[in-house]
C-alpha positions in Angstrom: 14.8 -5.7 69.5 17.5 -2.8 69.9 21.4 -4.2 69.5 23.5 -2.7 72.8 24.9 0.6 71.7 27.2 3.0 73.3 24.9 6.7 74.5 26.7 9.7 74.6 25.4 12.8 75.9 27.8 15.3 75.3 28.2 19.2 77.7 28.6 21.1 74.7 28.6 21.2 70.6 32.4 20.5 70.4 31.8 17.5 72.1 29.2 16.5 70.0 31.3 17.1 66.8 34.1 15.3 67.9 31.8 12.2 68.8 30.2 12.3 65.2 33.7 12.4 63.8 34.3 9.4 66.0 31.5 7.7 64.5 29.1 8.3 66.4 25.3 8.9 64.6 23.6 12.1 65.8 19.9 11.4 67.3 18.1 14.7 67.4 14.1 14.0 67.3 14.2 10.4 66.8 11.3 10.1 64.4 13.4 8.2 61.9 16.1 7.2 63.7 14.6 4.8 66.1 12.4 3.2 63.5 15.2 2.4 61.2 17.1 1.3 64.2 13.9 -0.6 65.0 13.6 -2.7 62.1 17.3 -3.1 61.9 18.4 -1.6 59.0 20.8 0.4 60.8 22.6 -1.1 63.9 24.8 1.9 65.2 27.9 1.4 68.0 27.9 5.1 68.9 24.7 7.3 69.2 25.5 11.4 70.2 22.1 12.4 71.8 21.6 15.8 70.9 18.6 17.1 73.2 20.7 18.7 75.3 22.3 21.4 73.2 20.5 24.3 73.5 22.0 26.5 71.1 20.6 23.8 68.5 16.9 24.7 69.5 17.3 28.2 68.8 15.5 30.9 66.3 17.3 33.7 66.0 17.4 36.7 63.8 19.9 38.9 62.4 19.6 41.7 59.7 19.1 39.5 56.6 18.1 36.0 58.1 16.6 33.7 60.5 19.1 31.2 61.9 17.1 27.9 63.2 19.1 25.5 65.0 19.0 21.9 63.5 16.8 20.2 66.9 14.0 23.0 66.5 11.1 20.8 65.6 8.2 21.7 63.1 6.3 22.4 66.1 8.3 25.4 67.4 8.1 26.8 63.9 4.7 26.7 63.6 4.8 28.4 67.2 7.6 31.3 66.6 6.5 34.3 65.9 10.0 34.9 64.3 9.3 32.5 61.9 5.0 33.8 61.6 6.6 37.2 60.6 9.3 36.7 58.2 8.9 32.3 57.3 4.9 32.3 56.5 5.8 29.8 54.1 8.1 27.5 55.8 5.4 27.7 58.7 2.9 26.3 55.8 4.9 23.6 55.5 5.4 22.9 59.0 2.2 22.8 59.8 0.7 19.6 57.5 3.6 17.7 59.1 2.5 14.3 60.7 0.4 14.5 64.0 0.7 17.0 67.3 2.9 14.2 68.0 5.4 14.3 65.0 5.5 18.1 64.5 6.6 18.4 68.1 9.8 15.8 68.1 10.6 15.9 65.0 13.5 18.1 63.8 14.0 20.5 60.6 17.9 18.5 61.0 16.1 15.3 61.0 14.0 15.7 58.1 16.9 17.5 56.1 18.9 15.0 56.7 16.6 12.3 55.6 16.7 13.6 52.7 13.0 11.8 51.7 11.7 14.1 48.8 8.3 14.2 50.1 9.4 16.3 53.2 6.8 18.7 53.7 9.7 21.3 55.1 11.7 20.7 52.4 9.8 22.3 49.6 9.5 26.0 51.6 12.9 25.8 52.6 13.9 25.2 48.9 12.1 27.9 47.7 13.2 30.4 50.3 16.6 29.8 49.6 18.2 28.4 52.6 21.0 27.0 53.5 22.5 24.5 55.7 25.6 24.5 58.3 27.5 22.1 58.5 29.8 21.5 61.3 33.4 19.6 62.2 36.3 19.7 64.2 37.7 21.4 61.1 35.5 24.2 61.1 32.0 25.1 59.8 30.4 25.1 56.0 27.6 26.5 54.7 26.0 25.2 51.3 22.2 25.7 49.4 20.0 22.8 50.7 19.0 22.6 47.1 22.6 21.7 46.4 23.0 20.1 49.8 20.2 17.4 48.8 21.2 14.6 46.0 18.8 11.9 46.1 16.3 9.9 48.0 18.1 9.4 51.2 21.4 10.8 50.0 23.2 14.2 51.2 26.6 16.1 50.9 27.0 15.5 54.5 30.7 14.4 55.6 30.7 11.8 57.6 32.4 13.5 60.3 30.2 16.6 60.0 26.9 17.5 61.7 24.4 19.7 60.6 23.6 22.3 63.3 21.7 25.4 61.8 19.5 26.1 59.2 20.0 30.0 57.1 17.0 31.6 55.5 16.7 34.9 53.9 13.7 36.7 56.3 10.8 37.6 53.6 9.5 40.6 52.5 6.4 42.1 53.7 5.0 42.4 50.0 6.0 38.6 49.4 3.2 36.2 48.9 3.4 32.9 49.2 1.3 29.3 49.4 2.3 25.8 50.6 0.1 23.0 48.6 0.5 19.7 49.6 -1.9 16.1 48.2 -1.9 12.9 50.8 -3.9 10.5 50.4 -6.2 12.0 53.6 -6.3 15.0 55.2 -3.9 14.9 58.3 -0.9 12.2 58.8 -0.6 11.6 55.7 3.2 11.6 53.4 3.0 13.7 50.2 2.0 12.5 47.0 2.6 15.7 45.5 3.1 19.2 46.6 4.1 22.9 45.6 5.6 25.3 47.3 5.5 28.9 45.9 6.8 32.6 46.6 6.9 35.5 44.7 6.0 39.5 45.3 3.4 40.2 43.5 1.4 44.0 42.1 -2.1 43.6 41.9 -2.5 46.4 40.0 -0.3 45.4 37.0 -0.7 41.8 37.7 3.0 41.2 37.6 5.2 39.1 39.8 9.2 39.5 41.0 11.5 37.4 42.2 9.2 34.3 42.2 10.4 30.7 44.1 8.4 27.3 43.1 9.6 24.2 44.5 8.0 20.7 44.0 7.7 18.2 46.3 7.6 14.1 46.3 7.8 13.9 42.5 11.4 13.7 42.3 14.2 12.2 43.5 14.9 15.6 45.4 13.6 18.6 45.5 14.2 21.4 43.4 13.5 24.6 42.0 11.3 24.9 38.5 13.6 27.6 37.3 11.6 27.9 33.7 8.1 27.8 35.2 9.7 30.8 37.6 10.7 32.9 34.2 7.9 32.2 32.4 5.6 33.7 35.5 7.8 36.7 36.1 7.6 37.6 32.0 3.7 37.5 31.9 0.5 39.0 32.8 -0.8 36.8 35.4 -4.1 36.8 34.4 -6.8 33.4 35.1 -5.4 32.0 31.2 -2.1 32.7 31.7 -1.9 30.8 34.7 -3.6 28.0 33.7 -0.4 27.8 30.7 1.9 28.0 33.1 0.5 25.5 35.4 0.0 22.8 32.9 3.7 23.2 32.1 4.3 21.8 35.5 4.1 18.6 34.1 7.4 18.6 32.0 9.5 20.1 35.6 8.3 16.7 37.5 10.2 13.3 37.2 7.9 11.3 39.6 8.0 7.2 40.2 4.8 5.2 40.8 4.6 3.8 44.0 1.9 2.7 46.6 0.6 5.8 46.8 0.3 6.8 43.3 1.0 6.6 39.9 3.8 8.7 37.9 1.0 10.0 35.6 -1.4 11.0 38.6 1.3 13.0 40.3 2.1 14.8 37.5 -1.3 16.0 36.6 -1.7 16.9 40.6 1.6 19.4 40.1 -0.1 21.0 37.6 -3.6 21.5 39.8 -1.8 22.6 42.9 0.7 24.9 40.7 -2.4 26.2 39.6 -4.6 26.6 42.9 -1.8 28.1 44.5 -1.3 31.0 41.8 -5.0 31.6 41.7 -5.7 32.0 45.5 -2.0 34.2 45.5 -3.1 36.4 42.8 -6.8 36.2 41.8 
């Protein structure tokens, strides 16, 4: 059973800030939120419902980037055709999340914020770059997720701060890019391992620019494989060569053994979805 808790539903964002800096704990989709509450690991006094702040369920563009407010759910960016034209891969992502159900409550905040390193959005957003705003009644902030994130359930987040918008750098038409993802079944299913990969690529010389891989769910966050990036952008990406590279995934991965797997199985499964992705991006 629920403890009693105060609801506040607040007319604008500045109201909402000032609640969370009185306390109060944000409640965007829910997803996570009410189960935790559920099984009483967290008892809140104060919850801030957020569903009816608008400007949070935005996608909006300027020159560079796509701004997504923090309560658009996986569902809308599956739907956008914002994010379809310039976020393929964060769509990827978004799209092997949970059930019809899921994708359509829960948030990109929610799941940032979780901070669980088997996020499926996680992963593309990593690899694209973005970044997260934070705001207070101080002002806003904007940090790297990749820096934002520090371990399993664990964020830079102030407590008096809410996160309200999500940055990413739009892509470039002659960027490819591949979300890879291994559950233990096909749909609603949590990651045992997965990839996430971007890079422009010339078929002709078989050389890639500017490439992105981020790991998922076999670490205690996620993060960018910054050597496995150099090595792909100084060779030939022929079939061998990428089979190298991929089996160096290995050594990027600190994984735990856990219900769903074993250390050892997820990190041969980085190396064979490193290496499907490549193949299908440049083969």
């Amino acid at each position: 059973m629920l403890k009693a808790f105060e609801l506040i539903r607040p007319g604008d964002l500045a109201e909402a800030v000032a609640a969370v800096a009185d306390g109060a704990i944000p409640l965007a989709g829910g997803t996570d939120l009410l189960v935790r509450m559920k099984k009483g690991i967290i008892a809140p006094k104060k919850i801030v419902d957020l569903s009816g702040l608008k400007e949070l369920r935005e996608i909006k563009e300027d020159e560079e980037n796509i701004i997504l407010g923090s309560l658009v759910t996986h569902g809308d960016v599956v739907n956008s055709e914002l994010t379809n034209k310039y976020l393929s891969l964060l769509v990827q992502g978004c799209r092997t999340v949970g059930s019809p159900q899921i994708r359509n409550t829960g948030t990109l905040g929610g799941n940032i914020i979780n901070a669980s390193p088997a996020a499926d959005s996680v992963p593309p957003l990593v690899a694209l770059g973005a970044k997260v705003v934070l705001s207070s009644v101080n002002g806003e902030r904007e940090m790297k997720i990749e820096e934002f994130l520090v371990g399993p359930g664990k964020t830079l987040k102030r407590p008096d701060e809410l996160l309200t918008g999500i940055v990413v750098k739009k892509m470039k038409p002659e960027e490819r890019c591949l979300y890879r993802k291994l559950g233990q079944r096909k749909a609603l299913a949590i990651s045992i391992a997965s990839v996430a990969v971007k890079f422009g690529f010339d078929p002709v010389t078989k050389r890639c620019t500017n490439p992105a891989i981020a790991f998922g769910a076999v670490g205690p966050v996620v993060k960018r494989a910054v050597e496995l990036e150099r090595l792909l952008e100084q060779r030939i990406l022929d079939q061998q060569t990428i089979k190298e590279i991929s089996l160096k995934a290995r050594e990027f991965c600190d994984p735990i053994s856990d219900i769903r797997a074993s250390a050892e199985y997820r990190r041969e499964m980085c190396c064979s979805l490193l290496y499907e992705a490549l193949y299908e991006l440049t083969c």
